[in-house]
C-alpha positions as CSV (number, residue, x, y, z in Angstrom):
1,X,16.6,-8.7,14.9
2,X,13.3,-9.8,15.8
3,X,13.0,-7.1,19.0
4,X,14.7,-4.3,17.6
5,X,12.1,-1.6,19.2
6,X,10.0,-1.1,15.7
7,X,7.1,-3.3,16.6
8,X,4.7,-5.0,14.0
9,X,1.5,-2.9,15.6
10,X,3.6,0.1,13.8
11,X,3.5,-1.3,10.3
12,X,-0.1,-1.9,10.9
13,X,-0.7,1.2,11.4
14,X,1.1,2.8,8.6
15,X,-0.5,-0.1,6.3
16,X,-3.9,1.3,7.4
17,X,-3.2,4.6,7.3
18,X,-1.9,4.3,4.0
19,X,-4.9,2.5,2.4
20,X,-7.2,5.1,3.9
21,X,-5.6,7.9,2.8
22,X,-5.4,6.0,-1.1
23,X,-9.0,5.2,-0.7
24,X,-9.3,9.3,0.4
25,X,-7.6,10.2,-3.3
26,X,-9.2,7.6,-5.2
27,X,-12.2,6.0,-4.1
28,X,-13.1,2.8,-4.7
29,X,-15.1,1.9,-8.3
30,X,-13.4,4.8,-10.1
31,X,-11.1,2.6,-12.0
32,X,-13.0,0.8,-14.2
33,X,-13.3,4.1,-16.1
34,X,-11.6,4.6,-19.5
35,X,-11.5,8.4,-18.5
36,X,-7.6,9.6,-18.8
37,X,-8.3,12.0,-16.5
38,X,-9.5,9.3,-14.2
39,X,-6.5,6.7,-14.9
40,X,-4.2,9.6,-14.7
41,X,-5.7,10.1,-11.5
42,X,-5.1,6.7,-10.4
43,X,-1.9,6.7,-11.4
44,X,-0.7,9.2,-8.8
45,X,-2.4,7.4,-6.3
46,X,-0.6,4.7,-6.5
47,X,2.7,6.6,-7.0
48,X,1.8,7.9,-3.9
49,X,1.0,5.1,-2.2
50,X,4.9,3.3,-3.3
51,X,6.6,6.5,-2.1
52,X,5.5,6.1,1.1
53,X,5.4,2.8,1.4
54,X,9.3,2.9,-0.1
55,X,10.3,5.8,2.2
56,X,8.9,3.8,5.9
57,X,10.9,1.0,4.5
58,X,13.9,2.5,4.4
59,X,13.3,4.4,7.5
60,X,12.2,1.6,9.8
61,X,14.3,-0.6,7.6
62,X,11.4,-3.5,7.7
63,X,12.5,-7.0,7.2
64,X,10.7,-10.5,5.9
65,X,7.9,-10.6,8.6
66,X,7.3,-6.7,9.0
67,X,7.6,-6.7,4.7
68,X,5.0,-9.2,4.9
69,X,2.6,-8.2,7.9
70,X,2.8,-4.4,6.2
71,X,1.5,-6.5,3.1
72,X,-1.3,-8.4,4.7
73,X,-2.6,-5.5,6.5
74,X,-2.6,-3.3,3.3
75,X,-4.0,-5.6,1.3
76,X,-7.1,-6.3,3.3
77,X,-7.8,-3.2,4.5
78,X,-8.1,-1.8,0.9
79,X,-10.3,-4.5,0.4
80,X,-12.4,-3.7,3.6
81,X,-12.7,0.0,2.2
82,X,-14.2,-1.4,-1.2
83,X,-11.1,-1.6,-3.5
84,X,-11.8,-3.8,-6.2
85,X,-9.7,-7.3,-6.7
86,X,-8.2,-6.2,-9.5
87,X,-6.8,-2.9,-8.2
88,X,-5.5,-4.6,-5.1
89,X,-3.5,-7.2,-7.2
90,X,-2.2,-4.5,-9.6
91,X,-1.2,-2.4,-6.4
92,X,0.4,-5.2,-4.5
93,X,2.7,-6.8,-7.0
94,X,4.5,-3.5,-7.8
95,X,4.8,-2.6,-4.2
96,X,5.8,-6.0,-2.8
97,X,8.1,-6.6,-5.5
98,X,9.3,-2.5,-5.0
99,X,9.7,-3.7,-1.1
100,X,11.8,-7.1,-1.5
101,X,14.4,-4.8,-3.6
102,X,15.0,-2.3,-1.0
């Protein structure tokens, strides 16, 4: 249903909101550390950041495009707040993966 009243502006939104609020928990540049403390940390940042991102998805019940827009607009916003590459891969293939599934 391409008009179903959830518009794509929506999953912006939420995508940006959700990488703020990561970048908020875990700032960018604090990963590189071998600190357990730190990747413990970073852990449930990300755990964080799935949950929610699993729990709009199953609310607003997103399909290909809105899956993928909600992707995009993650993805470069992180990078736009100063997440490095690596992080942003290792984030995004869990969660996309996490989103096709359900």
């Amino acid at each position: 249903m391409m008009f179903d009243g959830f518009k794509a502006r929506q999953v912006e939104d939420f995508a940006k909101t959700l990488a703020h609020d990561f970048v908020k928990r875990f700032p960018p540049g604090q990963e590189t550390g071998q600190d357990k403390k730190q990747q413990k940390k970073l852990a449930g940042a990300i755990a964080e950041l799935y949950a929610r991102a699993g729990k709009f998805n199953r609310e607003h019940n997103m399909g290909v495009y809105k899956k993928a827009k909600f992707g995009n607009t993650l993805k470069w916003e992180l990078k736009a707040l100063g997440c490095s590459e690596a992080l942003i891969d290792r984030i995004m293939g869990d969660l996309m993966v996490g989103l096709a599934g359900g």
